[in-house]
TIBAFI-347534 format. One record per residue (C-alpha): x, y, z; residue in three letters; residue number from 1. Coordinates in steps of 0.02 Angstrom, whole numbers, m for minus. Layout:
# residues N
site u X&v Y&w Z&residuo ala&num NUM
...
***
This chain:
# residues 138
site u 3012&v m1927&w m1656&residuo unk&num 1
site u 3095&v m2028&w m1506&residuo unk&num 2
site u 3225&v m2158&w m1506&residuo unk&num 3
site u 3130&v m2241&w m1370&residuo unk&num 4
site u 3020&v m2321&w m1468&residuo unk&num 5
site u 3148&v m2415&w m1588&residuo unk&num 6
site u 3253&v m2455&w m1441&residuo unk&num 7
site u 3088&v m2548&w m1355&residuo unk&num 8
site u 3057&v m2620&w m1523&residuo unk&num 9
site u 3229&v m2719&w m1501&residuo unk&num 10
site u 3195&v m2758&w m1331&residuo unk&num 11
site u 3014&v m2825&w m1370&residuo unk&num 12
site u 3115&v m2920&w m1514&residuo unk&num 13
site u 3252&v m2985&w m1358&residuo unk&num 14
site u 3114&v m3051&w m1255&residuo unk&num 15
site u 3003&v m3139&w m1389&residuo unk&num 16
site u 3165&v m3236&w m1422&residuo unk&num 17
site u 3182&v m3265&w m1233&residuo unk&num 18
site u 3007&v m3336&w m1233&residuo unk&num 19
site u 3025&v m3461&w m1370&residuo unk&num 20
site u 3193&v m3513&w m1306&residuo unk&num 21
site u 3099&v m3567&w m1133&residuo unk&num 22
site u 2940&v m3630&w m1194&residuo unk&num 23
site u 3061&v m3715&w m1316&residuo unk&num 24
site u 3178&v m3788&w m1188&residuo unk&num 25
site u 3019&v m3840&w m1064&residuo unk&num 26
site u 2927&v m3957&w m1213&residuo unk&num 27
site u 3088&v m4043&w m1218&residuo unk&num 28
site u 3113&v m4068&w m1060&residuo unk&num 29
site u 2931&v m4119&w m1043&residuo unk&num 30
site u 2966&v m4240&w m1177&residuo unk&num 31
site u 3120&v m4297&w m1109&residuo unk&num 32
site u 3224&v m4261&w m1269&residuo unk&num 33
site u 3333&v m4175&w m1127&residuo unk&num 34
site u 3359&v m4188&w m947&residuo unk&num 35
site u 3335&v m4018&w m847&residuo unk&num 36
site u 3498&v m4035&w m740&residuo unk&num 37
site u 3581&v m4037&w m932&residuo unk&num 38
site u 3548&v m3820&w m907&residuo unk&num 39
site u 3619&v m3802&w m730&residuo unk&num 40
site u 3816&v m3834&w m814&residuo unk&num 41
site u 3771&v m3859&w m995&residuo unk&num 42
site u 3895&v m4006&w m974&residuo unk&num 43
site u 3807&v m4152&w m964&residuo unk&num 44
site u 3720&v m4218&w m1126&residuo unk&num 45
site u 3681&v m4107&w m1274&residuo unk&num 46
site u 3543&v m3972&w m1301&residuo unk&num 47
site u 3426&v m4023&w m1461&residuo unk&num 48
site u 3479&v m3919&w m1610&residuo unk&num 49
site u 3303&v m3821&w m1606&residuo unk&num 50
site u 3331&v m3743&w m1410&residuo unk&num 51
site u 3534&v m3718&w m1461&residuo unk&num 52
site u 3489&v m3600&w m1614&residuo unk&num 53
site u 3374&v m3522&w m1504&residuo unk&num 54
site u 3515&v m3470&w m1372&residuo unk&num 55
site u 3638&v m3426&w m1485&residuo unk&num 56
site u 3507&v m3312&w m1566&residuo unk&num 57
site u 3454&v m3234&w m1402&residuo unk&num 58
site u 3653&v m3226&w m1373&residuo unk&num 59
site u 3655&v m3134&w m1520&residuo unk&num 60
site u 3546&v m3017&w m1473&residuo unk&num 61
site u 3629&v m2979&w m1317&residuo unk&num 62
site u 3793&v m2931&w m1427&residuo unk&num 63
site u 3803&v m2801&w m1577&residuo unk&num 64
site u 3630&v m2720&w m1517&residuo unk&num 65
site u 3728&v m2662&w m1358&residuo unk&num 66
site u 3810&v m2546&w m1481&residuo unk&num 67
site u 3646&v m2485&w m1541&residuo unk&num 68
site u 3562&v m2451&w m1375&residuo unk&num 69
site u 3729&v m2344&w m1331&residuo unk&num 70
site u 3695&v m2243&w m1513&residuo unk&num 71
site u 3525&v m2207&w m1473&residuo unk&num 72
site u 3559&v m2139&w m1282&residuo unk&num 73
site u 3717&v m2064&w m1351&residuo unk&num 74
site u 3599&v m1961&w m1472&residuo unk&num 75
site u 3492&v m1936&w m1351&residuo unk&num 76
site u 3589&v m1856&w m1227&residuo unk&num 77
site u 3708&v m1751&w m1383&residuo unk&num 78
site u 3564&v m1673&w m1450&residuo unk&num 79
site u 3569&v m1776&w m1615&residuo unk&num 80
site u 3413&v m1887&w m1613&residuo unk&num 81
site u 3362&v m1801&w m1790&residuo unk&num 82
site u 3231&v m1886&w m1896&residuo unk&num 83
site u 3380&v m1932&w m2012&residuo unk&num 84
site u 3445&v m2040&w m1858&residuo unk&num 85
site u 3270&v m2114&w m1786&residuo unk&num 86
site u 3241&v m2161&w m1967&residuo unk&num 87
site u 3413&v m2269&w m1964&residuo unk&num 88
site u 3368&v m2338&w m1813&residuo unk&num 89
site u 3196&v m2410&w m1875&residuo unk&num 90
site u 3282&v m2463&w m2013&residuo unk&num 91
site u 3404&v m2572&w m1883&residuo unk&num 92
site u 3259&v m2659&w m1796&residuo unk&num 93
site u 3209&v m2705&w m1969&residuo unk&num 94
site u 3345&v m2778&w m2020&residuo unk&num 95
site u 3371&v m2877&w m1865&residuo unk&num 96
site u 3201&v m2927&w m1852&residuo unk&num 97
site u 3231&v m3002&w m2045&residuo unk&num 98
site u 3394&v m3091&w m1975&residuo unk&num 99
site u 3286&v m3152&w m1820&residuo unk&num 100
site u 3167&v m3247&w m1945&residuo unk&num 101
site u 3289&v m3322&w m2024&residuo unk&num 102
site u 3400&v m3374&w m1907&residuo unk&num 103
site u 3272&v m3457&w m1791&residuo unk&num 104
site u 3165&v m3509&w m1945&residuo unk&num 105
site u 3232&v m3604&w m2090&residuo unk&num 106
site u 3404&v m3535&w m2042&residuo unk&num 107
site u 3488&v m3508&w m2238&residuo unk&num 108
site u 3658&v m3452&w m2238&residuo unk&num 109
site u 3660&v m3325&w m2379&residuo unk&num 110
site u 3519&v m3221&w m2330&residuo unk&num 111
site u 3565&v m3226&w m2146&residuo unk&num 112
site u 3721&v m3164&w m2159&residuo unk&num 113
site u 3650&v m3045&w m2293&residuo unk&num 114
site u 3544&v m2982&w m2132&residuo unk&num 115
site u 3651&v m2987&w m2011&residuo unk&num 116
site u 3795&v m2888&w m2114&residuo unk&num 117
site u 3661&v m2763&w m2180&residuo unk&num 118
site u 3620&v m2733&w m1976&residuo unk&num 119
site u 3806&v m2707&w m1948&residuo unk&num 120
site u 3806&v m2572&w m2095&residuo unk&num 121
site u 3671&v m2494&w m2041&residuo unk&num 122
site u 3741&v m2470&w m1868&residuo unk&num 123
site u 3890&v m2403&w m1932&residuo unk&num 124
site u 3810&v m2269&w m2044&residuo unk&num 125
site u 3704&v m2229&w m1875&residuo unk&num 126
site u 3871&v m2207&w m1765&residuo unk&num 127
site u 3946&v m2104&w m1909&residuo unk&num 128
site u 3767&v m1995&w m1925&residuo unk&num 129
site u 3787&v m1943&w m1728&residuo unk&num 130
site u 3980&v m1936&w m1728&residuo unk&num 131
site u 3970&v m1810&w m1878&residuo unk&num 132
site u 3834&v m1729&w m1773&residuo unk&num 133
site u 3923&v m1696&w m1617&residuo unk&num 134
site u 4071&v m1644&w m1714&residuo unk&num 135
site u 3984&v m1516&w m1822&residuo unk&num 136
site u 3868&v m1451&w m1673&residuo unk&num 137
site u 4014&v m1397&w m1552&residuo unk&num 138
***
């Protein structure tokens, strides 16, 4: 059992979002619902609700996963990638793949932040798996 393949499953998950966002962005540009030059500053007019949940989505998952990529190399370099951990971090990539379909589908509050929270909690427990680890290993 490797961490790797959890870890690529988040960044697979990172650059599908990335995708949409810029076929997203290029229909409405191509449909002039937004000029181009808007993206150079982000100043100048205002991005179409559809393309700004899509950043702030793949902003999202450019933040709290950070943590997880760090647990996974951190248990892979302690010694503690046990089952017991790979099986968390599957569990992770689930959960933020639920909060991804949410958030850039019909985007309802109570079950996103059910998602997101339950992908916070499961980080946690994975932190506290490899920190109890280390501690009891040395």
């Amino acid at each position: 059992m490797s961490l790797v393949y959890p870890m690529f499953a988040m960044v697979l998950l990172t650059l599908g979002t990335l995708l949409v966002l810029f076929r997203t962005r290029s229909r409405f540009v191509r449909e002039k619902k937004i000029d181009a030059r808007f993206f150079s500053t982000y100043q100048d007019g205002q991005e179409p609700e559809a393309s700004a949940k899509l950043a702030r989505h793949f902003s999202n998952l450019l933040e709290a996963p950070t943590l997880f990529y760090a647990g996974c190399l951190a248990a892979m370099v302690s010694g503690q990638a046990t089952p017991l951990v790979v099986y968390i971090a599957w569990a992770y990539v689930a959960a933020r793949l639920v909060h991804s379909f949410i958030h850039t589908g019909k985007n309802t509050l109570l079950p996103r932040i059910g998602a997101y929270f339950s992908s916070w909690a499961i980080l946690v427990l994975m932190w506290i798996c490899i920190t109890v680890g280390v501690a009891t290993s040395s």
